[in-house]
matplotlib code that plots the C-alpha trace (Angstrom):
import matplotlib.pyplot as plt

x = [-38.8, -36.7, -33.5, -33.7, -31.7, -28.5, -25.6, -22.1, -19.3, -16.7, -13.0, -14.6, -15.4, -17.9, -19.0, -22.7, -25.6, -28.1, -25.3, -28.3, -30.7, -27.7, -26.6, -28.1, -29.0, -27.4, -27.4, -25.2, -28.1, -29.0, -24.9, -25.0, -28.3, -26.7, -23.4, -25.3, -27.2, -24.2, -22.4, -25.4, -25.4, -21.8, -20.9, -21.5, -18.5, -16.3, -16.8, -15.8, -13.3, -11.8, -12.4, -10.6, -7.5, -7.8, -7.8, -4.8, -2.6, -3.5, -3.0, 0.5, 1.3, 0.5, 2.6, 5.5, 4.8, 5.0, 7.8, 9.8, 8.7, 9.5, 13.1, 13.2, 11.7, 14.8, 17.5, 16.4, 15.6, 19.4, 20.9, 19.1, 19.8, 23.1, 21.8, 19.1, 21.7, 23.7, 21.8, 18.3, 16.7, 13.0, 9.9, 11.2, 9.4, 9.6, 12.3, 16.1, 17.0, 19.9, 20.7, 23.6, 24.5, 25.1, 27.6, 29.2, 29.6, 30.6, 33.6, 34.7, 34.9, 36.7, 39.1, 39.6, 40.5, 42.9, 45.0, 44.9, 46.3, 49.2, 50.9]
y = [23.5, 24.5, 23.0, 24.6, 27.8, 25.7, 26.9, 25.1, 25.9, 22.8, 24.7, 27.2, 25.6, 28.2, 28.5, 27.2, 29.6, 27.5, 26.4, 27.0, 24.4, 21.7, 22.1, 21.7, 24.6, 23.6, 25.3, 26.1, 24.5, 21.8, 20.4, 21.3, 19.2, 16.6, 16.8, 16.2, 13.4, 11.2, 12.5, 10.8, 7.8, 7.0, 8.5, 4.6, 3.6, 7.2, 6.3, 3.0, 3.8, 6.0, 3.4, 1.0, 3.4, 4.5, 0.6, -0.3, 2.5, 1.8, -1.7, -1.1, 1.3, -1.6, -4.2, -1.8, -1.5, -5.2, -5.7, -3.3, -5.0, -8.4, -6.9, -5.2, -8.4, -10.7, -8.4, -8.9, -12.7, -12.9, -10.7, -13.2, -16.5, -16.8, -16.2, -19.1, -21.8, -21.0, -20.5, -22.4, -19.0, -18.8, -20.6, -22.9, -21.1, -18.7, -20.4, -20.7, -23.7, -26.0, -27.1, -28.9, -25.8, -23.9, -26.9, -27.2, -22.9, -23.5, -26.6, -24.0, -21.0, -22.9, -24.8, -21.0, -19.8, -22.7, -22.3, -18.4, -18.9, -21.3, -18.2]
z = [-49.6, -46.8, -48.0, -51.4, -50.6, -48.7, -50.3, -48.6, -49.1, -49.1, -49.0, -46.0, -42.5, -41.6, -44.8, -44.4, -45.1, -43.1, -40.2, -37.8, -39.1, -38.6, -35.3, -32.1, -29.6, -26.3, -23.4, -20.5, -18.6, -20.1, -19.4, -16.3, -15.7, -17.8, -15.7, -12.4, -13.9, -14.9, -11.8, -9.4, -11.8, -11.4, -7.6, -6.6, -9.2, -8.0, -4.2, -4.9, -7.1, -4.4, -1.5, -3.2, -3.6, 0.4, 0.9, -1.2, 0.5, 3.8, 2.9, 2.0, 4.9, 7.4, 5.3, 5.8, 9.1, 9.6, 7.9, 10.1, 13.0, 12.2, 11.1, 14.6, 16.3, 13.9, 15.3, 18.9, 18.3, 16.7, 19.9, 22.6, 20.8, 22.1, 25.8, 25.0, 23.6, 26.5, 29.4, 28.3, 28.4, 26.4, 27.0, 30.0, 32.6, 35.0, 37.1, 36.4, 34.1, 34.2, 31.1, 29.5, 27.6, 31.1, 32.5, 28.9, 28.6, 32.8, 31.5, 28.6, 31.2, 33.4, 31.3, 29.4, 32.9, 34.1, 30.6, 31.4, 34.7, 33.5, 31.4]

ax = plt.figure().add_subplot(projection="3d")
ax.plot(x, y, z, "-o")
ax.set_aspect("equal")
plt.show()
């Protein structure tokens, strides 16, 4: 009995007498309530979401960090390695070392020296 009066119109959008009896009756409220809701629900997966982010930067920051260092730490390592062929310098102690580099670069200097003198 209540649907015998319906008249719709199908060219008009708003063209339903009896719109009201179709549509539901939300309320500012009601979203807001249901907003909160599915924002409690989900905050675990939105933190996580969000650590997960502060992780992966910080992660990256650090790499870059590490990769300018072991640039900086190549240049020096390429700057001293002519001082530790020559001179045994590194991990030989704490005490000067003799090695066979020193009398050979010692032969060179000398032998570079004795040809300079001759001119």
């Amino acid at each position: 009995m209540l649907f015998l009066n319906i008249s719709v119109n199908l060219n008009d959008y708003c063209g339903t007498v009896a719109k009201h009896l179709f549509m539901s009756a939300r309320t500012s409220s009601s979203s807001q309530v249901l907003l909160i809701i599915l924002l409690v629900i989900t905050f675990p997966l939105w933190f996580s979401i969000g650590a997960m982010v502060f992780g992966i930067l910080a992660g990256v920051a650090g790499a870059l960090i590490g990769v300018i260092g072991g640039l900086f730490g190549m240049m020096v390592g390429l700057i001293a390695l002519p001082f530790k062929i020559l001179f045994g310098w590194g991990h030989s102690g704490w005490g000067f070392f003799w090695s066979p580099a020193f009398f050979i670069s010692l032969v060179i200097l000398l032998v570079w020296m004795a040809g300079r003198n001759r001119k």
